[in-house]
N, CA, C and O atoms as a GROMACS GRO file, in nm:
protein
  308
    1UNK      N    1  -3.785  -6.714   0.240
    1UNK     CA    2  -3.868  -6.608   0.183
    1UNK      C    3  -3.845  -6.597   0.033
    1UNK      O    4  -3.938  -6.608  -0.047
    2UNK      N    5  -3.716  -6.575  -0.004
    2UNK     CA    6  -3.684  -6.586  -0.165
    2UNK      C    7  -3.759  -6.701  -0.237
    2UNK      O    8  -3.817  -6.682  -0.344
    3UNK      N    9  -3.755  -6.883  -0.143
    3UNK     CA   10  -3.819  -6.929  -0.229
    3UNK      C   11  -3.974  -6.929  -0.258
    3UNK      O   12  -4.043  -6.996  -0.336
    4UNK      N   13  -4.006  -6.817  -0.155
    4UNK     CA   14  -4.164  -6.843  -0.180
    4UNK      C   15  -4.224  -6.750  -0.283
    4UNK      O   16  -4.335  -6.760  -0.336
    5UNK      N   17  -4.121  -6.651  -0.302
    5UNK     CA   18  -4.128  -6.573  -0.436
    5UNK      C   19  -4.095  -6.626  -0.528
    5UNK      O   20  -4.167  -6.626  -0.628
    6UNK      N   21  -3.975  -6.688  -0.526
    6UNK     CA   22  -3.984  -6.715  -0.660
    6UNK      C   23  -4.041  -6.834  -0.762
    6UNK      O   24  -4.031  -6.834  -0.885
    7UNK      N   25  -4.122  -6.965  -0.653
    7UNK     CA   26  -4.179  -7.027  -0.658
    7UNK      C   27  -4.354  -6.920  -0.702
    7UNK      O   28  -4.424  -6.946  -0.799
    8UNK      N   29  -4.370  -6.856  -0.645
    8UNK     CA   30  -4.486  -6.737  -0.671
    8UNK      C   31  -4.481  -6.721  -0.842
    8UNK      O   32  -4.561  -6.761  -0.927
    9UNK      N   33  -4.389  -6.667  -0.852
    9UNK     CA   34  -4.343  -6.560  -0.958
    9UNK      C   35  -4.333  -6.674  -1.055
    9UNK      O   36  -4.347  -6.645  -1.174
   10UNK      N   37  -4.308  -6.813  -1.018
   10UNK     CA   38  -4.288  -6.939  -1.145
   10UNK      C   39  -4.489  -6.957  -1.185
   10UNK      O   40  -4.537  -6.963  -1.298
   11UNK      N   41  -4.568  -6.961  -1.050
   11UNK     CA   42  -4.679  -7.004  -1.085
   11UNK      C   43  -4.758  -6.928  -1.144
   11UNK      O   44  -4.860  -6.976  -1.193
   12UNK      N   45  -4.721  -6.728  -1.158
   12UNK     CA   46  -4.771  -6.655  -1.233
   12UNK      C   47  -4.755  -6.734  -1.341
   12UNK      O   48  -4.840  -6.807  -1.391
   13UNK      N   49  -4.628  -6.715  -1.380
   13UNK     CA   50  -4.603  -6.705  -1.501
   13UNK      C   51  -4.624  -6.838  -1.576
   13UNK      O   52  -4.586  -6.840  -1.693
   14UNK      N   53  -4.670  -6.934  -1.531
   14UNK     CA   54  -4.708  -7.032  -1.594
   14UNK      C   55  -4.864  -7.036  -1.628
   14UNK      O   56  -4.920  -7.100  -1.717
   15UNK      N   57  -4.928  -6.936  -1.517
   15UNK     CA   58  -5.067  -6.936  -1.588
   15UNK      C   59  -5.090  -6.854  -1.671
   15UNK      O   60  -5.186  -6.870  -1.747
   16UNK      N   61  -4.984  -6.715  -1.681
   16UNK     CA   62  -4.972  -6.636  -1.792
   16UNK      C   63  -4.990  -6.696  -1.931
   16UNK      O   64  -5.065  -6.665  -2.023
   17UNK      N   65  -4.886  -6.805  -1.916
   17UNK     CA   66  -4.843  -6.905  -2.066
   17UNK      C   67  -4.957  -6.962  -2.133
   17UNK      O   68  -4.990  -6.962  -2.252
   18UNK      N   69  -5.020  -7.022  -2.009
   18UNK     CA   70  -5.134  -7.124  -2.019
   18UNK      C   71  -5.218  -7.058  -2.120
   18UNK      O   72  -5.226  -7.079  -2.241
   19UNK      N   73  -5.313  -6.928  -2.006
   19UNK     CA   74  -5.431  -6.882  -2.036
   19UNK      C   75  -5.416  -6.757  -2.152
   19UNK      O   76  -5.505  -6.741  -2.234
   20UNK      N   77  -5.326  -6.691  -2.151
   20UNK     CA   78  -5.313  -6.583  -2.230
   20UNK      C   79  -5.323  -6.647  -2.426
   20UNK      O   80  -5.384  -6.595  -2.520
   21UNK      N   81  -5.269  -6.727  -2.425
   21UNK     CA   82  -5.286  -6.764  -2.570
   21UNK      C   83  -5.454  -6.810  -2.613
   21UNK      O   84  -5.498  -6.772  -2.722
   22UNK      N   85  -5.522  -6.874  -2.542
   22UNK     CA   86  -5.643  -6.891  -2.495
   22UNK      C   87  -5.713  -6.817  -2.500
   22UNK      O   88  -5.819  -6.870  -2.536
   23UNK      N   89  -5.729  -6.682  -2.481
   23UNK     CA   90  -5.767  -6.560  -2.446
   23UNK      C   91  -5.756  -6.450  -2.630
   23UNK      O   92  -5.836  -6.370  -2.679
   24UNK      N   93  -5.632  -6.497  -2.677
   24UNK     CA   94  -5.558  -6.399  -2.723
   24UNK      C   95  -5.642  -6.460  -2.925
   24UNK      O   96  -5.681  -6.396  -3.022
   25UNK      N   97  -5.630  -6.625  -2.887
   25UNK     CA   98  -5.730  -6.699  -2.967
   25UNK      C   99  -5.877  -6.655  -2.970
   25UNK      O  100  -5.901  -6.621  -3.086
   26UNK      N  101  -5.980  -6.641  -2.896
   26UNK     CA  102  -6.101  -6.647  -2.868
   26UNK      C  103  -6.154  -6.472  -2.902
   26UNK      O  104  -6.240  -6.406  -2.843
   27UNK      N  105  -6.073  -6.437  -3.012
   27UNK     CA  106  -6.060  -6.260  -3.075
   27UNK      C  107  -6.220  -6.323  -3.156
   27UNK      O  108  -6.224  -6.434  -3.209
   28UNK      N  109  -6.337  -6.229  -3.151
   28UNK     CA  110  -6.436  -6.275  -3.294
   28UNK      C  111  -6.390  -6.158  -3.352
   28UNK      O  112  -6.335  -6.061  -3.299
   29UNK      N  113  -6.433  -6.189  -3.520
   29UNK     CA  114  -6.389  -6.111  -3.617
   29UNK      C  115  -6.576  -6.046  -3.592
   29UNK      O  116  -6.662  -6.130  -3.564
   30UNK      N  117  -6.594  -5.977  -3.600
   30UNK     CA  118  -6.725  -5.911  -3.569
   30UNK      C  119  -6.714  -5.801  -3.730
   30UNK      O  120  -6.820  -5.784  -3.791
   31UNK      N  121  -6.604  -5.745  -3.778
   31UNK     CA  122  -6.630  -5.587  -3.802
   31UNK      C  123  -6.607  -5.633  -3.983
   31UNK      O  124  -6.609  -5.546  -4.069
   32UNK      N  125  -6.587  -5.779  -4.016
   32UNK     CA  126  -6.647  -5.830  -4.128
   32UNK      C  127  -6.510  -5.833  -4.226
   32UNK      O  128  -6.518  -5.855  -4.347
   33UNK      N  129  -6.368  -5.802  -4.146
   33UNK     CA  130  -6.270  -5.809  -4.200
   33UNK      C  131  -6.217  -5.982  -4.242
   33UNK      O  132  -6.276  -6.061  -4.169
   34UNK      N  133  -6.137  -6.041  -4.325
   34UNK     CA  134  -6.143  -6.125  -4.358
   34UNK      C  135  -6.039  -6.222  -4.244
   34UNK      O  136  -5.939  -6.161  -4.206
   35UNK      N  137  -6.058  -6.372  -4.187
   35UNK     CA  138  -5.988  -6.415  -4.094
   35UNK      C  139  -5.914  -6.497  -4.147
   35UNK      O  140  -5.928  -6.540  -4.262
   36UNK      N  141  -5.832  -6.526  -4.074
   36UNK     CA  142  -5.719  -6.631  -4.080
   36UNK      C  143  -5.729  -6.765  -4.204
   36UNK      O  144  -5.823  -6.844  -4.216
   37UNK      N  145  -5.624  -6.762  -4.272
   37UNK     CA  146  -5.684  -6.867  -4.367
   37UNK      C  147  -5.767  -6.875  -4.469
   37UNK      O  148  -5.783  -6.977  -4.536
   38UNK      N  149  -5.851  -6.716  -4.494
   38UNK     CA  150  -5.942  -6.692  -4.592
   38UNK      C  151  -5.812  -6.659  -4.733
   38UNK      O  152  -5.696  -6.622  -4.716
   39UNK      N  153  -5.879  -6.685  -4.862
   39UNK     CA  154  -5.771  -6.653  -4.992
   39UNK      C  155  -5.805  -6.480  -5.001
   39UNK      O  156  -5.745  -6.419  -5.090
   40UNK      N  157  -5.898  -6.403  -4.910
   40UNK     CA  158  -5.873  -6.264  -4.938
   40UNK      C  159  -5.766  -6.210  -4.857
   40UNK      O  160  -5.776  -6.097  -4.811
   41UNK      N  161  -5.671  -6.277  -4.838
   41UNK     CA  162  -5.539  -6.197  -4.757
   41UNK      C  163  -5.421  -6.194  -4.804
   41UNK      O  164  -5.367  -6.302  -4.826
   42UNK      N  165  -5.348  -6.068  -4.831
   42UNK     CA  166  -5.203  -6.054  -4.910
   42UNK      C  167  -5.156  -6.076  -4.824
   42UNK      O  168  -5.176  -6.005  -4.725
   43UNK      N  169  -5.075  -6.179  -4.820
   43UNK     CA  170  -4.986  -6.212  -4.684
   43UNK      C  171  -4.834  -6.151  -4.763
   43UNK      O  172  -4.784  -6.160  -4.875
   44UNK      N  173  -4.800  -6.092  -4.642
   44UNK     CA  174  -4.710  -5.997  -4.630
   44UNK      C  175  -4.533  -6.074  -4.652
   44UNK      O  176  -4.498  -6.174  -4.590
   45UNK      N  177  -4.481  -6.030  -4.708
   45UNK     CA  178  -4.310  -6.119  -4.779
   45UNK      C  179  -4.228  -6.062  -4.640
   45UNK      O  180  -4.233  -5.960  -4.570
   46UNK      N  181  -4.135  -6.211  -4.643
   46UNK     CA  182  -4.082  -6.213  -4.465
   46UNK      C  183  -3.933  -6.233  -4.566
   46UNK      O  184  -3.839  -6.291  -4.512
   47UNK      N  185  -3.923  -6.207  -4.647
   47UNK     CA  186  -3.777  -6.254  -4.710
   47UNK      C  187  -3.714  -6.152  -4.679
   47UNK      O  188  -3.638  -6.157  -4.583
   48UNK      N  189  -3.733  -6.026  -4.758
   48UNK     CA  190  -3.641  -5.880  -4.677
   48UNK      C  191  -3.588  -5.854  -4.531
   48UNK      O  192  -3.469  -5.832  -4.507
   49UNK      N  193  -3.667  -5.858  -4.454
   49UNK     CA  194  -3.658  -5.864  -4.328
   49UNK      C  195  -3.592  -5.974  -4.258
   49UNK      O  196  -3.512  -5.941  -4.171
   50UNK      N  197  -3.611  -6.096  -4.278
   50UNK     CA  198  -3.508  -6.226  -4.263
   50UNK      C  199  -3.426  -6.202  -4.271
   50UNK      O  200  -3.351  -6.213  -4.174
   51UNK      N  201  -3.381  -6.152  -4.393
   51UNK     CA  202  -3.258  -6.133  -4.466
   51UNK      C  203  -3.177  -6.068  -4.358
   51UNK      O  204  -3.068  -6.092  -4.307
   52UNK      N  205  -3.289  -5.958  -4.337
   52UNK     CA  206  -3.161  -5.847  -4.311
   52UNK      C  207  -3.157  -5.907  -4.123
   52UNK      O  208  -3.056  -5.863  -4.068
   53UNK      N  209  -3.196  -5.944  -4.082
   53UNK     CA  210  -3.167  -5.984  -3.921
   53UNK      C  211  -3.080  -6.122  -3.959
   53UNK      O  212  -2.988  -6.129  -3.877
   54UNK      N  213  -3.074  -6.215  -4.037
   54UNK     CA  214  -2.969  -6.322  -4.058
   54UNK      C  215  -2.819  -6.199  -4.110
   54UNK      O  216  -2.698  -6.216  -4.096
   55UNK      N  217  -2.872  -6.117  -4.152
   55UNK     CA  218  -2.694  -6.054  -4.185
   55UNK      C  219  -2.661  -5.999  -4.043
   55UNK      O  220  -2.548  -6.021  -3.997
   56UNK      N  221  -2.755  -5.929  -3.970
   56UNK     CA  222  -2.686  -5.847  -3.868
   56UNK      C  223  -2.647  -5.952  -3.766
   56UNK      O  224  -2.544  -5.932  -3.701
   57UNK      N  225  -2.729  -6.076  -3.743
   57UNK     CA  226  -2.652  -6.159  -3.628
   57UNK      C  227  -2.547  -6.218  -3.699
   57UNK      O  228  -2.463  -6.261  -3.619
   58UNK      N  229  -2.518  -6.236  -3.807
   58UNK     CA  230  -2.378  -6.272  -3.911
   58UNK      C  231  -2.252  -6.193  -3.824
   58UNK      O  232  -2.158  -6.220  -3.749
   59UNK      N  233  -2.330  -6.053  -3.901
   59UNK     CA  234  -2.218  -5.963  -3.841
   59UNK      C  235  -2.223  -5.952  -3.670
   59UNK      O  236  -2.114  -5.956  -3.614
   60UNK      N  237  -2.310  -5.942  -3.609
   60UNK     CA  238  -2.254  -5.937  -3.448
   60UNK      C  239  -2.129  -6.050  -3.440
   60UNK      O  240  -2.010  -6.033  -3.412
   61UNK      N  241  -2.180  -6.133  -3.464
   61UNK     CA  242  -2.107  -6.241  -3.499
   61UNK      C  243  -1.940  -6.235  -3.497
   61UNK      O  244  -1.854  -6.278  -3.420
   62UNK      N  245  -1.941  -6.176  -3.592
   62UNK     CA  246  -1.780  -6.184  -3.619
   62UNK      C  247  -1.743  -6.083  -3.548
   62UNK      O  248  -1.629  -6.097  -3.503
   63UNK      N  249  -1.799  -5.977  -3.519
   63UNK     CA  250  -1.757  -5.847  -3.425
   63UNK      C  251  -1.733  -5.922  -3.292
   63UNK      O  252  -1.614  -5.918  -3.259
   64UNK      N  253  -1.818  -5.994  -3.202
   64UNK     CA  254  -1.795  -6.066  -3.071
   64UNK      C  255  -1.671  -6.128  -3.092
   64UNK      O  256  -1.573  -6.083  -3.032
   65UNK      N  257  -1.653  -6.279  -3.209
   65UNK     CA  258  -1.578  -6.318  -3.221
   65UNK      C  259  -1.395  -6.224  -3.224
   65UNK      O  260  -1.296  -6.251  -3.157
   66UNK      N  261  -1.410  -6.134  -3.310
   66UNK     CA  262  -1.285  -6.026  -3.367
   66UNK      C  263  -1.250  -5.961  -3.199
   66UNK      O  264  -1.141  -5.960  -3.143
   67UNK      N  265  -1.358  -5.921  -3.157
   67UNK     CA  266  -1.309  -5.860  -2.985
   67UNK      C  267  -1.280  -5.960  -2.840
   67UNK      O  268  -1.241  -5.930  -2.727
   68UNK      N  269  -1.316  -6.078  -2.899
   68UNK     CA  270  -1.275  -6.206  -2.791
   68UNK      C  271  -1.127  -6.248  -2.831
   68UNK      O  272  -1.053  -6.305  -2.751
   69UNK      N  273  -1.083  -6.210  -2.977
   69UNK     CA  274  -0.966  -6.229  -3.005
   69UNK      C  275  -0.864  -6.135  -2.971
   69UNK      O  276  -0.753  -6.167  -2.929
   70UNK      N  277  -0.916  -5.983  -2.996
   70UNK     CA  278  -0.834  -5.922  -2.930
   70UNK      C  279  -0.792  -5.898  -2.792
   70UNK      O  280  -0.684  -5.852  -2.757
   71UNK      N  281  -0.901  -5.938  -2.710
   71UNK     CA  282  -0.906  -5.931  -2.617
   71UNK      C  283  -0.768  -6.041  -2.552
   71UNK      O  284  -0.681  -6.012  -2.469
   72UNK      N  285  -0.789  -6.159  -2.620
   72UNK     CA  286  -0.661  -6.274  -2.560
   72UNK      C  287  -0.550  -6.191  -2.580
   72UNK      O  288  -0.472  -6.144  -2.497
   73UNK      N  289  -0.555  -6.173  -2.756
   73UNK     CA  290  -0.390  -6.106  -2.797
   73UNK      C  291  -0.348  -6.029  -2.706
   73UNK      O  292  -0.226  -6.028  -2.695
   74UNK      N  293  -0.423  -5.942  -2.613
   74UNK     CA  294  -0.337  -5.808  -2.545
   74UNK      C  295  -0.330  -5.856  -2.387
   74UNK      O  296  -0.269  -5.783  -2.308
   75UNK      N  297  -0.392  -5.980  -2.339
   75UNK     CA  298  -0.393  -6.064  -2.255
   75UNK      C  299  -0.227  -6.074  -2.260
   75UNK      O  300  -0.143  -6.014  -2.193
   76UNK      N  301  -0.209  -6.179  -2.372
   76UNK     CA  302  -0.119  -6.276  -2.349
   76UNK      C  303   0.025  -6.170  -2.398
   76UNK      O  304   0.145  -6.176  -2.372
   77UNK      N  305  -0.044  -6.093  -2.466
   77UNK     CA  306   0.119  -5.922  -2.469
   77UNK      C  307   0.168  -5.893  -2.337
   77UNK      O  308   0.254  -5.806  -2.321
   0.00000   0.00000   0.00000
């Protein structure tokens, strides 16, 4: 029974993958706003925001690392 779910639940989700991008593409611009690739678009700066998610997985980073260490030290105490 499990595998017929979860064999189920694989073939949703593969037509999810399929068709949804398909779907998600085939948007018309009708309301005269400018589309994809036109030079009337301020495309928006991804550097700030990069930034700041490359520092915070930095820092998870060393926090996981710093508590896997303590974790041995009071192990092996």
């Amino acid at each position: 029974m499990k595998d017929k779910i979860y064999i189920f639940k694989c073939i949703i989700s593969l037509v999810i993958i399929l068709i949804l991008p398909g779907v998600l593409a085939a948007q018309i611009h009708t309301s005269g706003a400018p589309t994809f690739g036109s030079g009337d678009v301020n495309d928006a700066p991804i550097d700030g925001g990069l930034s700041l998610l490359v520092a915070a997985g930095v820092g998870y980073g060393v926090k996981r690392i710093k508590d896997k260490r303590l974790k041995s030290t009071q192990k092996n105490s």
